[in-house]
C-alpha positions as CSV (number, residue, x, y, z in Angstrom):
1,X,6.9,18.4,27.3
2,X,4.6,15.6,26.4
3,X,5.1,12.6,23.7
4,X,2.3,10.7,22.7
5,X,1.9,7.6,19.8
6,X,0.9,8.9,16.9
7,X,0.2,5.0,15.5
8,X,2.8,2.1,15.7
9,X,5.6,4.3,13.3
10,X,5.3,8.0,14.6
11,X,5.5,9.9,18.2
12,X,4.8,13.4,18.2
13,X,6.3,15.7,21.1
14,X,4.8,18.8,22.4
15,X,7.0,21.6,23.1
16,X,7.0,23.2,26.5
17,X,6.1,26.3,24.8
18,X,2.6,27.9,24.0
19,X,4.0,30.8,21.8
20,X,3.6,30.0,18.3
21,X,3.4,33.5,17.3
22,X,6.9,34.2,17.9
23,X,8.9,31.3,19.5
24,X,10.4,28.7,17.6
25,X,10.9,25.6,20.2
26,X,9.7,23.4,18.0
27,X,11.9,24.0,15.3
28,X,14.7,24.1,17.3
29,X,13.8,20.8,18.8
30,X,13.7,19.2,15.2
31,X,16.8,20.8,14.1
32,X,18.7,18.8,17.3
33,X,16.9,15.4,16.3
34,X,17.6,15.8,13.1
35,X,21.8,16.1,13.9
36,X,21.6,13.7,15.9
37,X,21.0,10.4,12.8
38,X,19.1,8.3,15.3
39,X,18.7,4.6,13.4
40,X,15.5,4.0,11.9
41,X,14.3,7.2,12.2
42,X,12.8,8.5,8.3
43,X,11.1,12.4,9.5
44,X,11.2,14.9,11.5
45,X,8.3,17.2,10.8
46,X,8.5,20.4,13.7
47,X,5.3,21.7,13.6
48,X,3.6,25.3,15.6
49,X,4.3,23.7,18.8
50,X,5.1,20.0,18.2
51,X,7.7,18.0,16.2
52,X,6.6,14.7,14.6
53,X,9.0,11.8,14.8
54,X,8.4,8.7,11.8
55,X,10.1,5.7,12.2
56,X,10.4,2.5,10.3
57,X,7.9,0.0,11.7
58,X,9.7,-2.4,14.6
59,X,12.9,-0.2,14.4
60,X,12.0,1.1,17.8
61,X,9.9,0.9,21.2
62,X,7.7,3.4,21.3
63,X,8.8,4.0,25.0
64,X,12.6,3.4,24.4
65,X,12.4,6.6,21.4
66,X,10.3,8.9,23.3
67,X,13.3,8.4,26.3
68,X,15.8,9.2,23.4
69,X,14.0,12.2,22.2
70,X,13.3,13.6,25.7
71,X,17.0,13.7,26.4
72,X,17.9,15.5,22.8
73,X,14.8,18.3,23.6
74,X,15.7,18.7,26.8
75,X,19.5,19.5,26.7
76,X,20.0,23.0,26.3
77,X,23.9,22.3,25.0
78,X,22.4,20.0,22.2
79,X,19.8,23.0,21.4
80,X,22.7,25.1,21.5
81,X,25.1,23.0,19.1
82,X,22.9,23.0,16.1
83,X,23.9,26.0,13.7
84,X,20.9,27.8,12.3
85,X,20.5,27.9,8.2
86,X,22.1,31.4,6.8
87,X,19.0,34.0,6.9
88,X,17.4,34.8,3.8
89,X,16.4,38.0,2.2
90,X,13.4,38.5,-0.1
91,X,12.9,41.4,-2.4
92,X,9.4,42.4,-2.8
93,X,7.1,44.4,-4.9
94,X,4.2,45.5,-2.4
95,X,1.2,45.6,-5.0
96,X,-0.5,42.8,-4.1
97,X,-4.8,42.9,-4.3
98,X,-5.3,42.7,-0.6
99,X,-3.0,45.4,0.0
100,X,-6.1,47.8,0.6
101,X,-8.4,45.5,2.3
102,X,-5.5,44.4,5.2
103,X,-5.1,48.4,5.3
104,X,-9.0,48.9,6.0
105,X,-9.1,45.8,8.7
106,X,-6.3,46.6,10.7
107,X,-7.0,50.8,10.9
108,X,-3.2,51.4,9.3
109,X,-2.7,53.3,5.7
110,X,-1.1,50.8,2.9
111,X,2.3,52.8,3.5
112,X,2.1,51.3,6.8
113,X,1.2,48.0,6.5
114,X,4.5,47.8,3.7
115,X,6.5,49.7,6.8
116,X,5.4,47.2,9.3
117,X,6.0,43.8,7.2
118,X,9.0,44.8,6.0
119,X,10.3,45.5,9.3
120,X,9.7,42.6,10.9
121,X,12.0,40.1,11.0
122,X,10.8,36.4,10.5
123,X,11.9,33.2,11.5
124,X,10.5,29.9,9.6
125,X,8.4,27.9,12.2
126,X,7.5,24.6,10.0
127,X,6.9,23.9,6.5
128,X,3.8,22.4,4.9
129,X,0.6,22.8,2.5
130,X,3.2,22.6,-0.2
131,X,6.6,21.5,-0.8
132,X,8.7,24.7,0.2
133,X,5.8,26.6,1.7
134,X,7.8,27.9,5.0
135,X,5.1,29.3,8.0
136,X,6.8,32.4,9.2
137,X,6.4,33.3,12.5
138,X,7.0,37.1,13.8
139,X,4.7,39.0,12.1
140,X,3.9,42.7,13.6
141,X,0.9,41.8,15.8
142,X,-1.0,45.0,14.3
143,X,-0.9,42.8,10.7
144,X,-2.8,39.8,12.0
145,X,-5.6,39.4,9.6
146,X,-8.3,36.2,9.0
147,X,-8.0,34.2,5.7
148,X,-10.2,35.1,2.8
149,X,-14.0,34.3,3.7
150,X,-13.6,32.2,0.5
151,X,-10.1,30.8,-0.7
152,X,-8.9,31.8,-4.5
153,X,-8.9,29.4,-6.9
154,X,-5.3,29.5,-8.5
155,X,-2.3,32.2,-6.0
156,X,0.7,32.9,-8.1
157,X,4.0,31.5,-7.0
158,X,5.9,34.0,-5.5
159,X,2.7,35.7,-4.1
160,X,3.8,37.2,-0.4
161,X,0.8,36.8,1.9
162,X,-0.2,37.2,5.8
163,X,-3.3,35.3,7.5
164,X,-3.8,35.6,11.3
165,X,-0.4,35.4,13.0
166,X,2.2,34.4,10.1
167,X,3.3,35.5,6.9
168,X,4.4,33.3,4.1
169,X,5.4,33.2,0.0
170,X,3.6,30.9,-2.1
171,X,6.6,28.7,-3.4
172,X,4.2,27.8,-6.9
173,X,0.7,28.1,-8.4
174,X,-1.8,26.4,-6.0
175,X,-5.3,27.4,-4.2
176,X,-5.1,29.6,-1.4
177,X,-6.5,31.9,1.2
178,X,-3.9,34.2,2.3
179,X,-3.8,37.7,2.0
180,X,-1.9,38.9,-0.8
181,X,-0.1,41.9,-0.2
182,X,3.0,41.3,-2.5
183,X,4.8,39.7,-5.1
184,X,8.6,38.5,-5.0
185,X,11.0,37.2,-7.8
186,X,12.5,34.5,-5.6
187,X,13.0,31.0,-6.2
188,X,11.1,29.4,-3.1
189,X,10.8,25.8,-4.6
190,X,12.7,24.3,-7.1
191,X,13.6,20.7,-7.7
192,X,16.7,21.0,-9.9
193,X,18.9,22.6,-7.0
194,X,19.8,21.0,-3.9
195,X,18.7,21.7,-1.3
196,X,15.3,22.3,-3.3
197,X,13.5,24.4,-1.0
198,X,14.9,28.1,-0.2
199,X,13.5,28.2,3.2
200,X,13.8,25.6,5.5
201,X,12.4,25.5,9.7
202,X,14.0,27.8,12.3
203,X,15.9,29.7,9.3
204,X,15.6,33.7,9.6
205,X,13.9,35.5,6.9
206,X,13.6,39.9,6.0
207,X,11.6,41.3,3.4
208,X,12.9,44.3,1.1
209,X,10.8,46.3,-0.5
210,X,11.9,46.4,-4.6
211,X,10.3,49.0,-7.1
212,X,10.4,46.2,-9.4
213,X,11.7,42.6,-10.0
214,X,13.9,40.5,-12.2
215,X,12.4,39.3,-15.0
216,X,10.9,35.5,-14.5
217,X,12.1,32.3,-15.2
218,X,10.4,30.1,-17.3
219,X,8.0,28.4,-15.1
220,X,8.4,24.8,-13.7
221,X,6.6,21.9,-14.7
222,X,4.7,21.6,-11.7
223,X,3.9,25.4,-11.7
224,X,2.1,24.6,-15.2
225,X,0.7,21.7,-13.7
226,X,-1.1,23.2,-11.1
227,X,-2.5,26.2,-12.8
228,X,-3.5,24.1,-15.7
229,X,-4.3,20.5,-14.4
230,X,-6.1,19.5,-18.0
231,X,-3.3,20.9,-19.8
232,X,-0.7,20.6,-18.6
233,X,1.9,19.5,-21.5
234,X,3.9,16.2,-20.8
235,X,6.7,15.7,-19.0
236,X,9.3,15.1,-21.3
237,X,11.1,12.5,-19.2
238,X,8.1,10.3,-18.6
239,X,6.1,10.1,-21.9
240,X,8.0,10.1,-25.6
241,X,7.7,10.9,-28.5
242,X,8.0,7.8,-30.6
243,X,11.3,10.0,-32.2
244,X,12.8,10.1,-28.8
245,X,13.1,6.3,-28.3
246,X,17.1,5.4,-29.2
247,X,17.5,2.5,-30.8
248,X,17.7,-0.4,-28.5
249,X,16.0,1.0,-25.6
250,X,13.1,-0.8,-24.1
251,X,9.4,0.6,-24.0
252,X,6.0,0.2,-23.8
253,X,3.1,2.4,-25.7
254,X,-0.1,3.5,-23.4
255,X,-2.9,2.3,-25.4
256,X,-5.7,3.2,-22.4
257,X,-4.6,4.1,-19.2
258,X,-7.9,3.7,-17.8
259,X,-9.6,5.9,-15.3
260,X,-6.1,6.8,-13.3
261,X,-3.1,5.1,-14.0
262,X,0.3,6.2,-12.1
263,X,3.7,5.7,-11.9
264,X,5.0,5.0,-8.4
265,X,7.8,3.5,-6.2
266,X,8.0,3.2,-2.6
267,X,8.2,7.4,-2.1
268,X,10.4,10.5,-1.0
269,X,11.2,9.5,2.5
270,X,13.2,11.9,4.9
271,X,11.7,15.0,3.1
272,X,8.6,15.9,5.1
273,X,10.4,18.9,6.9
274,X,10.6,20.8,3.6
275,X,7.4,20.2,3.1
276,X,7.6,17.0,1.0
277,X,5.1,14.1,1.2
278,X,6.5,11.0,0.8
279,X,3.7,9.8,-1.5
280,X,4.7,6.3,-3.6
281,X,2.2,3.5,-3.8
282,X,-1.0,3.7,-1.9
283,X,-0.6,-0.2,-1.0
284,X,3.4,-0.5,-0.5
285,X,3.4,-3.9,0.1
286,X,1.3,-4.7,-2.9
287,X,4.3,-3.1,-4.9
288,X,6.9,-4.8,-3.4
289,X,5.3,-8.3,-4.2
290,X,4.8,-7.0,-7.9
291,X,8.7,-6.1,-7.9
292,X,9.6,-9.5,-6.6
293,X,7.9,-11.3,-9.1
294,X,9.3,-9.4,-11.6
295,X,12.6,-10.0,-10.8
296,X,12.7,-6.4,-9.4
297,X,14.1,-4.6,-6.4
298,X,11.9,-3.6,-4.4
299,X,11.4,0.0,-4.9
300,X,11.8,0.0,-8.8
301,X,8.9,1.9,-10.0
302,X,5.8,0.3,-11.5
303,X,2.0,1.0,-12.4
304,X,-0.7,2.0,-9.8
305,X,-3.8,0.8,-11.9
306,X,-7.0,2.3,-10.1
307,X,-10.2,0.6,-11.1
308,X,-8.2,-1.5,-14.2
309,X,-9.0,-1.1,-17.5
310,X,-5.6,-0.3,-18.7
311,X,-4.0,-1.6,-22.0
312,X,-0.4,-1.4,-22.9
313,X,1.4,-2.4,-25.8
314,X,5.1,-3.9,-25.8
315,X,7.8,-2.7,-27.7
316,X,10.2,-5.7,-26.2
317,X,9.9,-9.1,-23.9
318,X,9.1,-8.2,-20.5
319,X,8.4,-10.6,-17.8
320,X,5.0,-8.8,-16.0
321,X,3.7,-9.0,-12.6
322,X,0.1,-8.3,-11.3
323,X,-0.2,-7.9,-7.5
324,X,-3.6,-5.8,-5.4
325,X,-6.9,-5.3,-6.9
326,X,-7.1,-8.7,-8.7
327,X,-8.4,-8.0,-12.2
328,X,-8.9,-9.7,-15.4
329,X,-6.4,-10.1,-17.7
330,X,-5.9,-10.7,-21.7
331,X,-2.9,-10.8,-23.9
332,X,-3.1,-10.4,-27.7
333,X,0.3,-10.9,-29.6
334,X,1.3,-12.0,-32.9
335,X,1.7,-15.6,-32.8
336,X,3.5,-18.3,-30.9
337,X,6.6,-18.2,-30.3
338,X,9.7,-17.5,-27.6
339,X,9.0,-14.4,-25.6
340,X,13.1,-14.1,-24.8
341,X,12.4,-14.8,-20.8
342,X,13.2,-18.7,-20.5
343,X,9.3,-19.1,-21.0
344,X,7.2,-19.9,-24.3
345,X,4.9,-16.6,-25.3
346,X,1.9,-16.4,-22.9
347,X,3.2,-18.8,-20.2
348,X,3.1,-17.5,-16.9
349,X,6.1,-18.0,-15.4
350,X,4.9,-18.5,-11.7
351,X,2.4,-21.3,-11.2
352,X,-0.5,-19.8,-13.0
353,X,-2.0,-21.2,-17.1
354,X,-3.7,-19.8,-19.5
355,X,-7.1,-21.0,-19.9
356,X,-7.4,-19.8,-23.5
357,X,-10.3,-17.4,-23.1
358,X,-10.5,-14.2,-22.0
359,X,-11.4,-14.0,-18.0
360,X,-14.0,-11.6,-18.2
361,X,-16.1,-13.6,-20.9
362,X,-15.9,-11.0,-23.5
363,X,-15.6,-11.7,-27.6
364,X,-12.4,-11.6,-28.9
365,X,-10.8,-8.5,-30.1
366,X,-12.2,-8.0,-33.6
367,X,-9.2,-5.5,-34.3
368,X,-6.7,-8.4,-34.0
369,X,-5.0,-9.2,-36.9
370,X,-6.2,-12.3,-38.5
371,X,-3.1,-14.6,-37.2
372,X,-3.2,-13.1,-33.8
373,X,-3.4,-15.3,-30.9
374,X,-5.1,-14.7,-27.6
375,X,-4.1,-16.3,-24.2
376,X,-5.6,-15.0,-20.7
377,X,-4.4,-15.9,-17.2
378,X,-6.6,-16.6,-14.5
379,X,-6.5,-16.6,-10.7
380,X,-9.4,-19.0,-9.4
381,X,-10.0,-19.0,-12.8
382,X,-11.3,-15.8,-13.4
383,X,-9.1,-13.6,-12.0
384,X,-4.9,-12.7,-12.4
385,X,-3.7,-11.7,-8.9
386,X,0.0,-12.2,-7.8
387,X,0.9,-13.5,-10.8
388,X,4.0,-13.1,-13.6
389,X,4.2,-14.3,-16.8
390,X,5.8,-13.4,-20.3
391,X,4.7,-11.0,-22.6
392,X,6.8,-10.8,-26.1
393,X,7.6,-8.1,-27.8
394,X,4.2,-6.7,-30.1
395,X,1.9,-7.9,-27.4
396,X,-0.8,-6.1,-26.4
397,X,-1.8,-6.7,-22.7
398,X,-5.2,-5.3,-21.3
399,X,-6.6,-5.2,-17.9
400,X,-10.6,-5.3,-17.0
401,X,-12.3,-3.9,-14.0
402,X,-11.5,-5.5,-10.9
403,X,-14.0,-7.3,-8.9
404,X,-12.8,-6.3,-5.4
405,X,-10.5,-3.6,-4.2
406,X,-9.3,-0.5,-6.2
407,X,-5.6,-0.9,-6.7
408,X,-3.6,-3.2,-8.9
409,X,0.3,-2.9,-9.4
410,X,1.7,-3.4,-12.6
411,X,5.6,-4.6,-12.4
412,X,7.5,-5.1,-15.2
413,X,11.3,-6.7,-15.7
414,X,13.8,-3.8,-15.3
415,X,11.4,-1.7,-14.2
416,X,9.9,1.9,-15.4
417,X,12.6,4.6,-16.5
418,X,11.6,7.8,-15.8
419,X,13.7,10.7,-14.5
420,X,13.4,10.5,-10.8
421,X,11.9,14.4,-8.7
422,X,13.9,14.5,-5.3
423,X,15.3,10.8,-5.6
424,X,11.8,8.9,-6.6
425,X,9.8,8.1,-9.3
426,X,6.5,8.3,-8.2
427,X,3.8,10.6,-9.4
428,X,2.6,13.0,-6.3
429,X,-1.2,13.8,-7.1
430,X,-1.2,16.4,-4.5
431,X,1.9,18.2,-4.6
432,X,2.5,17.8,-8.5
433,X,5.9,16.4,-8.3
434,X,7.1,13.3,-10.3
435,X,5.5,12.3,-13.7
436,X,2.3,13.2,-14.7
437,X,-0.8,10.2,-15.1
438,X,-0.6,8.1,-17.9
439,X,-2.2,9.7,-21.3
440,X,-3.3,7.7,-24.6
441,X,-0.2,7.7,-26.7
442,X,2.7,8.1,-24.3
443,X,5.7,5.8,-24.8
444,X,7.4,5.0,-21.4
445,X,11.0,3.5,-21.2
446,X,12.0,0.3,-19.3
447,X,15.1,-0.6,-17.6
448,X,17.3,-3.8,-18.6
449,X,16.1,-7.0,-16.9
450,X,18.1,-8.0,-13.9
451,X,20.0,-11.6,-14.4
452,X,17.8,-12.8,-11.4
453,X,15.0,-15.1,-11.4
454,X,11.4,-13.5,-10.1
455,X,12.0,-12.7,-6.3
456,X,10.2,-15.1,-3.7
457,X,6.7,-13.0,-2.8
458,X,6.1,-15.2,0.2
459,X,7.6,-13.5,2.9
460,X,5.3,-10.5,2.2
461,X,1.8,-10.3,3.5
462,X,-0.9,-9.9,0.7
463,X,-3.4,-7.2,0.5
464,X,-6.8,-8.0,1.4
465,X,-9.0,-7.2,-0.9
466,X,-12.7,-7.0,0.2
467,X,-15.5,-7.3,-1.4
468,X,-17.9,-4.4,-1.9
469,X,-20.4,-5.9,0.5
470,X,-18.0,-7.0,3.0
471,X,-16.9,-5.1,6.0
472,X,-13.2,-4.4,6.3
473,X,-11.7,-4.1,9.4
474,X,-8.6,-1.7,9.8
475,X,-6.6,-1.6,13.1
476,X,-5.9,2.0,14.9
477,X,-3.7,3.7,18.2
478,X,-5.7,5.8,19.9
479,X,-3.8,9.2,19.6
480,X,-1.9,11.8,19.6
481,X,-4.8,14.2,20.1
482,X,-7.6,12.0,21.4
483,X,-8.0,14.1,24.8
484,X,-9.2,17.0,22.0
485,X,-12.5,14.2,21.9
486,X,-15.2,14.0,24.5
487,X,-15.0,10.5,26.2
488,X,-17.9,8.8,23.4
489,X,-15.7,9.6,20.7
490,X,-13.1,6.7,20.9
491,X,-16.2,4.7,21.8
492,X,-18.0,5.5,18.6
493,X,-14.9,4.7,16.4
494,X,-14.6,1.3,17.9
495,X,-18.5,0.8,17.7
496,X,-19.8,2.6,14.5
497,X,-19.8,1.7,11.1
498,X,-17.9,4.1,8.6
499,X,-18.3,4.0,5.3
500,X,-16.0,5.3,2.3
501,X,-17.5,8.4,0.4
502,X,-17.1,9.2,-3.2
503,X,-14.8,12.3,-1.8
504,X,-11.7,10.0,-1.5
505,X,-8.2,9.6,-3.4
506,X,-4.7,9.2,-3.0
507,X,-4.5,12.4,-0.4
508,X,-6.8,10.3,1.9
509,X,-10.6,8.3,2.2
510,X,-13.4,10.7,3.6
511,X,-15.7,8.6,5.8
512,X,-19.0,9.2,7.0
513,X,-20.1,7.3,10.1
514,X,-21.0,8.3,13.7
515,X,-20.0,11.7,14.6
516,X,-16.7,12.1,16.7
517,X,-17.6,15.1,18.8
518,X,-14.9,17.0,20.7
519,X,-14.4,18.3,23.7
520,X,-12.4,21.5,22.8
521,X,-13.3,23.7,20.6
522,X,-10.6,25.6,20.0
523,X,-8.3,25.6,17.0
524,X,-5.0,23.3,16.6
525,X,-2.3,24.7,15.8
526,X,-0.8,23.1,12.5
527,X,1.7,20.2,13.2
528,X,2.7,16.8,11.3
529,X,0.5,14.2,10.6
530,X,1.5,10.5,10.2
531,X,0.2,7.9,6.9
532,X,-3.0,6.6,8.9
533,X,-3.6,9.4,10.4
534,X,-7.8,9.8,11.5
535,X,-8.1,13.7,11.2
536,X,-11.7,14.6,12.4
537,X,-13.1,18.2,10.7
538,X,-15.5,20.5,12.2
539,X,-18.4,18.6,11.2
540,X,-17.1,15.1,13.6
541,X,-16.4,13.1,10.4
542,X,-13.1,11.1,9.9
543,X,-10.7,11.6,7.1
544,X,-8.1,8.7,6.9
545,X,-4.9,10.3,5.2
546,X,-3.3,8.2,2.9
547,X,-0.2,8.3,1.1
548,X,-0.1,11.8,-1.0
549,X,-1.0,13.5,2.5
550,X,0.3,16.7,2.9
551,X,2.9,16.6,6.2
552,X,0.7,19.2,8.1
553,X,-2.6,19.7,9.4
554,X,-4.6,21.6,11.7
555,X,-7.2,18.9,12.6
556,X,-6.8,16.7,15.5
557,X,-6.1,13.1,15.0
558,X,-8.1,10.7,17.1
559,X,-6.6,7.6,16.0
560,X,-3.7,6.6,13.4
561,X,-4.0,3.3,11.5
562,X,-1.8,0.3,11.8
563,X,1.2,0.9,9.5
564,X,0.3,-2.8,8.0
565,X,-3.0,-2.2,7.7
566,X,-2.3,1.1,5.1
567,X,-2.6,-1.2,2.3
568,X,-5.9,-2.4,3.2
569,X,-7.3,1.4,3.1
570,X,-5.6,2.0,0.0
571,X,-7.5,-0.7,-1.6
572,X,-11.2,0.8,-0.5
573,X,-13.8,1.7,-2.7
574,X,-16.2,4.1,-2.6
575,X,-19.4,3.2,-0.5
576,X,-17.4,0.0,1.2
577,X,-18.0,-0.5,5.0
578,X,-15.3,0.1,7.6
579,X,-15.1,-1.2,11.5
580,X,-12.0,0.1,13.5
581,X,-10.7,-1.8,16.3
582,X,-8.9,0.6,18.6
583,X,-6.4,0.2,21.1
584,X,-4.3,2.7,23.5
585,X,-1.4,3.8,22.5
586,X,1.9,4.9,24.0
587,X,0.6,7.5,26.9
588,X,1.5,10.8,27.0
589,X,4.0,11.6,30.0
590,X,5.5,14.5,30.9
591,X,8.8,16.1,32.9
């Protein structure tokens, strides 16, 4: 085997195996790392042939860990000891609108393509693309079929489906280029039960054929989220009705939430085998000063504000913190008086003042009522950036654009209340779990103040936040799949110039820059990919994957950033330069 850096929080170890059409090494090999609780460790993703180890930055040296994991792989009594999950049985109607064509390519009549896949019997390899989407392995070699020349737009959940060597079920609505040969009535995914995926890595799995199913549950939320992104209704636990706010409970009304507004904490770690992300703010660290200064724990949730412009109105006195993206900031409220926090209304309560005008030098609002008072607080004197202050209860509180970086995190005291998906808060763009984006007109409900003072910030690095024209400069390991480059690859990622394209979000930054050619062209089997990760496609351009990644791929990674320098990406713009310094990582060695 073979265990190679996969940046300064992750090693991923290739399995002595090649056969990822019917063996299931890898899987085994997570299963035993898995029992075995090592300290510090957060996920272990097994993969087609590799299993991806994440641990929490400085819990462990990279060469002490891979020891550790060579001895738990390589002990066929520790294999031995780890019980498999109880096999599963899916009924299945075979009607699906590839049935014919898999017929036609592989020579067999439909009778015996339903003969064949339902006598197989299937073993889950790795999860990914989705949270519950299970990669089974041991599909009749007479099935293998290519994906669709051109993907569907929207694949029902519970859709069975085959592509190349493995079969799979789609666990909910999402895009897709399987074959669909099926349909089933089972549950694959579903965030209410515990565990919430039905299928999980290394468990066996049969297929039955059914004349007809049970009739359907009521679809879940993030089933009508992902087949109908515009419309999707509210989730009832994040935005309320004014109706649905009890007496005495704390909120603030979404005036604007500006061009994407979110609510995150710091994510769904330890999930990533069941095909999880962990997701949660894009700049961590950013959050965790915002929390401090609130008076916060750390991983209460708050706002991700993306490009600012965001206006909130407050239904009680709330101390608020601004940390990231610096923006401009204004506070309209009723008059003077005590805002209930130990400070007069509109006095920061860290060691910025009010200058009296609004930062961004625009008129006042002529909406205000007559005896309204305006006070903004200024960074530098223009901008609010790691900064708390009071806001009393009626105050409106708007954010402008910010001048430099993308990000800014909104805390307030107590925190934001909304029923958390898998033990988080946070909003997952990608996957669809948590609370939906912030809408006009959605009340959200905040938590109690803690009795604490704000938090001292100053242990925690700040977020850089460059400016458009500047060049930032982001810190990378070499690895785990850099031998997949030809040797002027890791030489034009130390060298070239990358820049950020419009084509970039929370899943990760698409850069365009010198072309990273590789030296194989075969195709990688899918296995787990690390925050940071540099995945380079067909076409030799980088994609740096950020935090609502999904936990598989099928590109090789070059590089993987610097887990403190994740924040830094997050705050990137579109069109903003980037130079990589890389160094070697931890070698690959083998036995």
């Amino acid at each position: 085997m073979t265990i190679a850096s996969a940046g300064d929080a992750a090693l991923l170890l290739a399995a002595g195996s090649d056969d990822h059409q019917g063996g299931n090494e890898a899987a085994s090999i997570a299963a035993a790392i898995r029992a075995a609780a090592l300290p510090g460790v957060i996920d272990i993703v097994p993969g087609a042939q590799t299993v991806l180890v994440t641990f929490a930055p400085g819990s462990w040296a990279a060469p002490e860990l891979a020891g550790r994991l060579r001895q738990l792989a390589g002990d066929p009594a520790v294999l031995a000891a780890v019980p498999p999950p109880e096999p599963v049985v899916i009924d299945t109607v075979y009607d699906g609108p590839d049935l014919a064509d898999v017929a036609a390519l592989t020579g067999l009549t439909g009778a015996e393509v339903i003969a064949r896949h339902e006598a197989a019997e299937y073993q889950v390899g790795w999860m990914g693309f989705a949270p519950g989407f299970g990669y089974l392995t041991g599909l009749d070699p007479a099935l293998a079929v290519p994906r669709l020349a051109s993907p569907r737009q929207l694949v029902p959940a519970g859709s069975v489906a085959i592509a190349g060597c493995l079969a799979a079920v789609y666990p909910s609505a999402s895009p897709g280029g399987w074959r669909l040969i099926g349909r089933t009535g089972a549950v694959l995914w579903d965030t209410r039960r515990d565990p919430p995926a039905l299928l999980a890595p290394g468990q066996r799995v049969r297929f039955r054929a059914v004349d007809r199913l049970p009739e359907p549950a009521p679809p879940l939320f993030t089933d009508l989220v992902r087949a109908n992104p515009d419309k999707a209704p509210a989730d009832r636990h994040e935005i309320r009705e004014e109706s649905e706010i009890r007496a005495g409970e704390r909120w603030i009304e979404v005036l604007q939430p500006g061009p994407l507004t979110t609510i995150q904490d710091l994510g769904r770690p330890g999930l990533a085998h069941l095909g999880v992300p962990r997701s949660g703010a894009a700049d961590a660290a950013s959050l965790r000063r915002a929390n401090r200064l609130a008076g916060n724990d750390d991983n209460d949730a708050g706002l991700e504000v993306t490009l600012g412009r965001l206006a909130l109105r407050f239904g009680c006195d709330a101390v608020v913190a601004l940390a990231g993206a610096p923006v401009p900031v204004r506070l309209t409220h009723a008059g003077p008086g005590s805002s209930g926090t130990g400070a007069p209304s509109g006095q920061p309560t860290g060691d910025r003042s009010p200058d009296g005008s609004a930062p961004d030098g625009s008129a006042p609002d002529a909406s205000a009522p007559a005896a309204a008072t305006e006070s903004a607080f200024a960074a530098d004197s223009a901008f609010a950036a790691d900064s708390a202050f009071a806001v009393p209860a009626g105050a409106v509180l708007r954010l402008g654009a910010p001048p430099a970086g993308l990000r800014t995190y909104l805390a307030i005291s107590g925190g934001i209340e909304v029923t958390p998906v898998l033990g988080s808060r946070s909003a997952d763009v990608l996957s669809g779990l948590g609370p939906q984006p912030l809408r006009p007109g959605g009340r959200l409900r905040v938590g109690r103040p803690r009795s604490r003072p704000g938090n001292p910030s100053g242990e925690l690095p700040r977020t850089a936040c460059p400016g458009p024209r500047e060049v930032a400069r982001l810190r990378v390991i070499a690895g785990p799949r850099d031998d997949w480059f030809a040797p002027a690859a890791l030489t034009a990622l130390g060298t070239g110039t990358f820049q950020v394209t419009p084509a970039s979000n929370r899943t990760g930054l698409r850069l365009a820059g010198p072309a990273l050619d590789r030296s194989r062209e075969a195709e990688l089997p899918s296995e787990g990919v690390a925050a940071g990760s540099l995945q380079v496609t067909h076409d030799g351009q980088p994609i740096l994957l950020l935090a609502d990644r999904p936990v598989t791929g099928g590109y090789p990674v070059i590089g993987v950033v610097a887990a403190d320098d994740l924040g830094l990406a997050a705050q990137l713009r579109p069109g903003q330069r980037i130079r990589f310094a890389v160094s070697p990582g931890y070698p690959a060695s083998s036995r």
